[in-house]
TILO-255006 format. One record per residue (C-alpha): residue number from 1; x, y, z. Coordinates in pm, 1 decimal. Each point is the difference from the previous one (the first is absolute). Layout:
<gupas>
num x y z
NUM X Y Z
...
</gupas>
This chain:
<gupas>
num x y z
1 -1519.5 -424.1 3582.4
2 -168.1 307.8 201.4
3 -70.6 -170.6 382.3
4 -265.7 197.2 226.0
5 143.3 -22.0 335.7
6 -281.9 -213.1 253.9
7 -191.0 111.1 286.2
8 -231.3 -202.8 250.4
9 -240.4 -160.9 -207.7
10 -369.5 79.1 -57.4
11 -221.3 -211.0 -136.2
12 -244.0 164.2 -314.4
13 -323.3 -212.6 28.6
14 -240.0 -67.4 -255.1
15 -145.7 372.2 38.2
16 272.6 218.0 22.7
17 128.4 -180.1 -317.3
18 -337.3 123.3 -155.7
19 51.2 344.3 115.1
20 391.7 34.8 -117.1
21 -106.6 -202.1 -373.4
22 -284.8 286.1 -30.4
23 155.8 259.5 -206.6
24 25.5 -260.5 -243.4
25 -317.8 -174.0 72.8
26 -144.5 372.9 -74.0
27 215.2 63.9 -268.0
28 -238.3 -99.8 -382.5
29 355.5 -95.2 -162.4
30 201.3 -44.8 -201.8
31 262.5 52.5 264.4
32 288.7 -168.3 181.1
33 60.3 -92.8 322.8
34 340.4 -56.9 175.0
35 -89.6 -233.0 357.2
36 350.9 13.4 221.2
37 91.2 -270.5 280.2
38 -305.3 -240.6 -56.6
39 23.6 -318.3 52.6
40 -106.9 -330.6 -178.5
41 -391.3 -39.9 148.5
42 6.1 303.3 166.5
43 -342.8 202.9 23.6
44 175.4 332.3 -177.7
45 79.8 -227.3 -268.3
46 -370.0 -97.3 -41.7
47 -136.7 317.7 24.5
48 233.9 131.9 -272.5
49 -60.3 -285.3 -206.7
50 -373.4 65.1 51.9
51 10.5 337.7 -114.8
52 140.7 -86.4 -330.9
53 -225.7 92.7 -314.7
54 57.6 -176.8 -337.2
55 303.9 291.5 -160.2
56 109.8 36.1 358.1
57 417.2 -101.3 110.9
58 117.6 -69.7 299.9
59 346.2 -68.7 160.6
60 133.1 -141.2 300.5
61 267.8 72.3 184.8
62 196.2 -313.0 191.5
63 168.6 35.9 301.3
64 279.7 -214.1 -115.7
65 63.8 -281.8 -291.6
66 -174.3 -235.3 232.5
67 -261.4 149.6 55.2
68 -38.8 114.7 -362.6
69 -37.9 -390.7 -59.1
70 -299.5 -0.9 189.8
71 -137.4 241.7 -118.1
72 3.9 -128.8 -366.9
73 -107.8 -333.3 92.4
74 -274.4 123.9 166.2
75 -100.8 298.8 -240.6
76 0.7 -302.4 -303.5
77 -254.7 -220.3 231.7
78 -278.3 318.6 -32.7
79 -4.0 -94.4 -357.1
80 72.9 108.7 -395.2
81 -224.0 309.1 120.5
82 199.0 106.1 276.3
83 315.4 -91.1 -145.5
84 18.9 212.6 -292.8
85 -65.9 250.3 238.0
86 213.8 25.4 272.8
87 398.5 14.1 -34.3
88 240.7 -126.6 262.9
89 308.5 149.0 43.5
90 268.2 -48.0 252.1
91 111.1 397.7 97.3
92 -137.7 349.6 -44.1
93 288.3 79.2 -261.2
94 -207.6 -257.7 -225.2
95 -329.9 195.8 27.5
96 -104.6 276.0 -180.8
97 -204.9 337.3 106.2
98 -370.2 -135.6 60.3
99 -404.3 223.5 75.5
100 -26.9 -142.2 312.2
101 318.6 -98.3 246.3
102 -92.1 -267.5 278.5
103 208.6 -72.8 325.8
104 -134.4 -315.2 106.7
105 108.1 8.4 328.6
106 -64.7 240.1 279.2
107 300.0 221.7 31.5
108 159.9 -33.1 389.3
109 315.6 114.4 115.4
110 167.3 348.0 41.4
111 -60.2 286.6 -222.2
112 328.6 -42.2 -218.7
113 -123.5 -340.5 -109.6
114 -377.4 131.4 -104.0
115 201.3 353.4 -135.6
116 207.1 -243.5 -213.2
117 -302.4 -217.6 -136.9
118 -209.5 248.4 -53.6
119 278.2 174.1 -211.3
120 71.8 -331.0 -207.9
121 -357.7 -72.5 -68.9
122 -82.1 388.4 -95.6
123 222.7 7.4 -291.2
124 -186.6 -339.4 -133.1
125 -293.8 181.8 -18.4
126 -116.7 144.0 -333.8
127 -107.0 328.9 -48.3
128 -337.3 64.8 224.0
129 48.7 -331.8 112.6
130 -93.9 -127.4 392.4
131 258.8 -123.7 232.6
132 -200.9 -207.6 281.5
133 115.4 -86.1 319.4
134 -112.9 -161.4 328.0
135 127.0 45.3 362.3
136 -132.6 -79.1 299.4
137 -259.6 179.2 164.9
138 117.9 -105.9 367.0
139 292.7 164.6 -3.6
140 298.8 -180.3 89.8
141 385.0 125.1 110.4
142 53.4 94.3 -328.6
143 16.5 290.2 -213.0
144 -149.0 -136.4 -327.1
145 -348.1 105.8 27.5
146 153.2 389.1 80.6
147 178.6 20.5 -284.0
148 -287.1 -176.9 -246.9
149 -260.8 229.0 153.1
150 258.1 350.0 -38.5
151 -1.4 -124.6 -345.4
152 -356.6 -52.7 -10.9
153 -43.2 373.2 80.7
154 172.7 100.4 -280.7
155 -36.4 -257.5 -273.8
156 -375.7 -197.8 121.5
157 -276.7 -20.6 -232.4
158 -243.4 -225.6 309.7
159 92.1 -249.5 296.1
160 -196.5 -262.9 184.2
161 -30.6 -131.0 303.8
162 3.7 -368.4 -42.2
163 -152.1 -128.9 354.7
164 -37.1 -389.5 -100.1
165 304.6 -83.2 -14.7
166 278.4 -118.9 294.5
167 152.0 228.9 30.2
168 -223.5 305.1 -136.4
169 140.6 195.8 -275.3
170 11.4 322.5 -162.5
171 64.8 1.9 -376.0
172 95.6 323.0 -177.5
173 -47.8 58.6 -404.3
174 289.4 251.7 -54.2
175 32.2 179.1 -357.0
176 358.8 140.5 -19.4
177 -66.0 177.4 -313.8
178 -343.3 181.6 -146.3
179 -251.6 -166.0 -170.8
180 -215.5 104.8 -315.5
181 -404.1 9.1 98.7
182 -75.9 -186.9 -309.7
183 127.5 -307.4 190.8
184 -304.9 23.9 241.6
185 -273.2 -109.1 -276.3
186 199.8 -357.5 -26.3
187 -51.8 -56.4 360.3
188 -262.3 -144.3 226.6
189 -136.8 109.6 299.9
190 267.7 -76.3 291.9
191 -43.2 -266.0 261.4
192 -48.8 115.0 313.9
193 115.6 -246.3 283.3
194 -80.0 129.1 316.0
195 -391.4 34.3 -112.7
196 -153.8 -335.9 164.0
197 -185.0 -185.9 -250.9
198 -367.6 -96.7 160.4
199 -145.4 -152.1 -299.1
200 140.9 -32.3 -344.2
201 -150.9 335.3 -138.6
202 39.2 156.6 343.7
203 286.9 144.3 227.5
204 50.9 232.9 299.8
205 208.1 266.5 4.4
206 334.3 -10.6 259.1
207 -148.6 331.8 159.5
208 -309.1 -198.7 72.6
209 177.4 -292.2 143.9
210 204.2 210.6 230.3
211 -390.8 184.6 128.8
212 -169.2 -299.1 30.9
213 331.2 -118.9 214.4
214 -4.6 334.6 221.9
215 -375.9 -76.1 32.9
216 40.1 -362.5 141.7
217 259.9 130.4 210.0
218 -167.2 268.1 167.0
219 -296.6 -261.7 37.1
220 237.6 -275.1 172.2
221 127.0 291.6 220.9
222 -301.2 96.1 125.5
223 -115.1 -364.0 61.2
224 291.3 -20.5 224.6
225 -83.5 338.2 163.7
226 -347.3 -58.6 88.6
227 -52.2 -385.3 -33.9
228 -389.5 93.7 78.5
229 -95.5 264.7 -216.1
230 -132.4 -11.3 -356.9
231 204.8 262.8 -99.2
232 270.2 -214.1 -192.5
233 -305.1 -35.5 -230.3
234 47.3 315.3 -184.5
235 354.3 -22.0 -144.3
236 -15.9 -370.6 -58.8
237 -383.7 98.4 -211.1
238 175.7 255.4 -173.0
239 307.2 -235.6 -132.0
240 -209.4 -118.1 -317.0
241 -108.7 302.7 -105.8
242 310.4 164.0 28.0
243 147.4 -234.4 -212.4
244 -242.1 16.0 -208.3
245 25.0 375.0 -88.7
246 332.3 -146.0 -151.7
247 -110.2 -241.2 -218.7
248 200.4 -26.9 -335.7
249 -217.3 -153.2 -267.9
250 184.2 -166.9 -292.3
251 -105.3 173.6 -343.0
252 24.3 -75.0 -355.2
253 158.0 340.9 -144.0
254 -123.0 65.2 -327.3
255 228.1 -122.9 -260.6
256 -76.1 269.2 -282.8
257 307.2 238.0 -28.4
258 -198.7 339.7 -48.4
259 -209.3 -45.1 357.7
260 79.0 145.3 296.6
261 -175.8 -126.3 287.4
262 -123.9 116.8 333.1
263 261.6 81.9 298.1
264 -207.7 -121.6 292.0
265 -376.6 -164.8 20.7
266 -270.3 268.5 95.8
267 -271.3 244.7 -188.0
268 152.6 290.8 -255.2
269 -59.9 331.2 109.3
270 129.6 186.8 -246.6
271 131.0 -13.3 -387.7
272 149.2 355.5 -97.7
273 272.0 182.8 -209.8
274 230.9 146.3 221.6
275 385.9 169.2 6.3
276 165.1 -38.8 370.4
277 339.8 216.9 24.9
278 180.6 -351.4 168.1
279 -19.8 -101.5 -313.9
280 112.0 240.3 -245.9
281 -215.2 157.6 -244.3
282 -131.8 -313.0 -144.8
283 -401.0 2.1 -19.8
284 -108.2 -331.5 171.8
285 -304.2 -197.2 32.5
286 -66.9 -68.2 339.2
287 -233.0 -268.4 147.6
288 -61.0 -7.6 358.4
289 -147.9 -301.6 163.4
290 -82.0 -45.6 376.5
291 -0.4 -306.9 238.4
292 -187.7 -59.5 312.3
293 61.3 -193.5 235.0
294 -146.3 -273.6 -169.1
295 204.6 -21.8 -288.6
296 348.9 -171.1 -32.4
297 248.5 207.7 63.4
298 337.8 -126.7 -167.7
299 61.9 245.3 -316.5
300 98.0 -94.3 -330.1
301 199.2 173.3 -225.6
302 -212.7 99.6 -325.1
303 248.4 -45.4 -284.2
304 336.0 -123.8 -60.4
305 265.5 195.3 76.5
306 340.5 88.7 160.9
307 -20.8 176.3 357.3
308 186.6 355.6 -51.9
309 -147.9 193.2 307.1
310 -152.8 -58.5 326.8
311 -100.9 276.1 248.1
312 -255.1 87.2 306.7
313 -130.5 344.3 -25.7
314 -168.2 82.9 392.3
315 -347.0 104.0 51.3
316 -338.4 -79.0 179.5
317 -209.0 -308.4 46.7
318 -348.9 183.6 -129.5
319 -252.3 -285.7 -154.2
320 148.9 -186.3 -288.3
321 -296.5 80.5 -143.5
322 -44.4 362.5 19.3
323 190.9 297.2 -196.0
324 221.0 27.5 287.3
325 171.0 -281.5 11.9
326 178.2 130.1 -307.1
327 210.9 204.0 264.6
328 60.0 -365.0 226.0
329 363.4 -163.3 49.0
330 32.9 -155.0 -346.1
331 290.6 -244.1 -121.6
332 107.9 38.2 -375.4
333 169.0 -258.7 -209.1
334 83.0 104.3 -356.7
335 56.2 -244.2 -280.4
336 177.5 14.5 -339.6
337 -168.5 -180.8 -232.2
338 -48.8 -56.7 -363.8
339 -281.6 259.6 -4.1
340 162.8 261.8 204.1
341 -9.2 78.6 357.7
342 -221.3 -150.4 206.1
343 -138.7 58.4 395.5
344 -174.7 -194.9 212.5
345 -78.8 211.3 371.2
346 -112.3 -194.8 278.9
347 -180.0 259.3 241.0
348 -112.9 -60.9 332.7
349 -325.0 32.1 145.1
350 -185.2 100.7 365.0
351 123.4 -317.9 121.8
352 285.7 -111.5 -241.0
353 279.0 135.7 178.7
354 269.5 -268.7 -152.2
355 155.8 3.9 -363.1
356 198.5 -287.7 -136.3
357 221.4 -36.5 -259.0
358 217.8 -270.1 -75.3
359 146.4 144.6 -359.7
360 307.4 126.2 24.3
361 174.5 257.1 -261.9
362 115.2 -179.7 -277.0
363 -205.5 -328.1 -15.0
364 -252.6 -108.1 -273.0
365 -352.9 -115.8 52.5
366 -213.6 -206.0 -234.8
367 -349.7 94.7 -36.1
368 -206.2 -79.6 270.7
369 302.7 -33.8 252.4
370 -26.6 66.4 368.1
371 201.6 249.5 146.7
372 -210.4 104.3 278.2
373 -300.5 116.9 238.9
374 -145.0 253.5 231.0
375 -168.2 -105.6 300.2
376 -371.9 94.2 57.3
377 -199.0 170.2 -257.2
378 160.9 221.8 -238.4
379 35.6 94.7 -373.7
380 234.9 -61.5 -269.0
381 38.7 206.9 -275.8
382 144.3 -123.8 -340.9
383 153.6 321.1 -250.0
384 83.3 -104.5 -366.9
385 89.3 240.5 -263.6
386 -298.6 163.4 -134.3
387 88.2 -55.2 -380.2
388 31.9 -319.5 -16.9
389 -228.8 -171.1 215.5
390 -412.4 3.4 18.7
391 -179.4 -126.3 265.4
392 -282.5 -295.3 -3.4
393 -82.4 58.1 399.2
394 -249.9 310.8 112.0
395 -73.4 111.8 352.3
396 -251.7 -249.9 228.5
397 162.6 -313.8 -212.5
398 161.6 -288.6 210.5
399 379.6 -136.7 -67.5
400 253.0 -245.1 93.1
401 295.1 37.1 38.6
402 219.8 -176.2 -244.4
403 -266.2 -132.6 -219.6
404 -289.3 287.2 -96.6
405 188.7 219.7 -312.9
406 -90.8 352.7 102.4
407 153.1 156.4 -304.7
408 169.3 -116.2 -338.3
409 331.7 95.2 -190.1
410 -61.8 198.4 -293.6
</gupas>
């Protein structure tokens, strides 16, 4: 029986359990699961169980034969449904390689204990699986988080910051060994957690909650300053629309397999054939759309597709919407997909002067997926390969992002 040696414990709320279940909440099936150290009632267990799709498996992973009981008990009490489902078993050298690879707990302790974990729960992982882990965000006297997030350098595919939750955690998706892009059209759009939900069909952005904080703050600062002037007015005004500019709109991504669909809201400015020497000498179709500072911000990636590149390429800050700003600091990220290489270039603007991108080399985004956002007016520009894509957008029309198809497969 394979024993994980314990740290202080940290409790994985409701949330958090959400956020490590997602890459098989996201995941269309069939697949497996493998969930390690729940326990019977435990809110990882739920969230697994939730995630579950009619062909789907899952196992669990006891701590002991007691525990194991439990769990049985408990997992027969969901229901036939459920049952036929999930698997209990009492060690790891019962389960078998699974997609997705769940630690239930937060790992704590020193980095030998999270170096041997990790290593255990990497070879259970199938081929382009995810590994996830949590650890806390407050970091305590131990060395766990170090060595999860050296390993997240090398091996992550996305983290989150999990800020409900006592303690806060970070959880890491780590892929140990390449995956094929043809797994990214089976996936949905990934939740992300530290967006704070407003109204059902509308979040903010984290950046936006950390300006509208700065903005109170320098408000409640000058308050204390100079109790009798009005001047506290202006940053504490300014908090809403700062926020605002980060709204993050749900959106239903079109579910047709041969559309691709717009990068970013904002008006087209240009549809045209095009070769660009970063890419080879593939001929590309290349449709340009800009955003004002009106529009949402948070990018979307166009197609499915596996993350193969990522690079900044310096420059000016010329209008977004002029010929210059072809020459402004740009950030590429390439994609492999099923159709061949694809682009999408987020450029900044005269006021844009931030660019970011949450994709790292190596992970897979479903249609519509968020993986970023530049700050302040700017332009996105999506490149697909010229021969086997045609465009339904043309310059002066009006997308959004996620959900208007600029272009269809051939």
């Amino acid at each position: 029986m394979t024993q994980f040696p314990a740290g202080r414990p940290v409790q994985i709320g409701d949330r958090a359990a959400r956020v490590l279940a997602s890459e098989l909440a996201r995941h269309g099936g069939p697949k497996t699961g493998l969930l390690v150290g729940a326990a019977a009632g435990s809110a990882a267990l739920a969230a697994a169980i939730d995630a579950l799709l009619p062909e789907d498996r899952l196992t669990v992973v006891a701590s002991g034969a007691e525990g194991a009981a439990a769990l049985r008990e408990h997992v027969e009490r969901q229901g036939r449904w459920v049952a036929e489902r999930t698997r209990v078993v009492d060690s790891l050298d019962a389960a078998e390689p699974a997609d997705v690879v769940i630690h239930a707990e937060a790992l704590t302790g020193g980095a030998e204990d999270a170096r041997e974990v990790l290593g255990t729960l990497s070879k259970l992982v199938s081929t382009g699986g995810v590994l996830t882990v949590a650890v806390p965000a407050t970091r305590m006297p131990s060395g766990a988080a170090d060595e999860v997030e050296r390993q997240a350098a090398l091996y992550g595919v996305g983290s989150d910051l999990v800020l409900r939750n006592v303690p806060p955690v970070r959880v890491h998706r780590l892929r140990h060994t390449p995956a094929d892009h043809g797994l990214a059209a089976n996936l949905l759009p990934a939740l992300r957690p530290s967006s704070v939900p407003l109204t059902r069909g509308m979040n903010i952005d984290s950046n936006g909650v950390a300006a509208a904080g700065i903005a109170l703050g320098l408000a409640a600062l000058a308050k204390a300053a100079r109790p009798k002037s009005k001047l506290w007015l202006v940053p504490a005004l300014a908090a809403a629309p700062v926020a605002a500019f980060f709204r993050d709109p749900q959106r239903e991504v079109p579910e047709d397999p041969s559309a691709v669909v717009a990068a970013s809201d904002g008006k087209v400015l240009g549809v045209e054939r095009m070769h660009d020497k970063r890419f080879g000498e593939v001929e590309f179709l290349r449709i340009a759309v800009f955003l004002s500072v009106l529009d949402v911000h948070v990018n979307r990636s166009p197609v499915a597709g596996k993350v193969v590149d990522y690079f900044v390429e310096d420059g000016g800050y010329a209008a977004a919407m002029k010929p210059e700003a072809e020459h402004n600091v740009a950030a590429y990220t390439l994609l492999e997909t099923a159709h061949g290489p694809v682009a999408v270039v987020q450029r900044t603007g005269l006021i844009a002067r931030r660019i970011v991108q949450r994709a790292p080399v190596g992970s897979l985004l479903a249609k519509g997926e968020r993986f970023g956002l530049i700050r302040f007016g700017s332009r996105t520009d999506v490149y697909l390969p010229a021969d086997k894509a045609t465009p339904v957008v043309a310059p002066g029309d009006r997308v959004v992002g996620g959900q208007t198809v600029i272009a269809t497969w051939i």
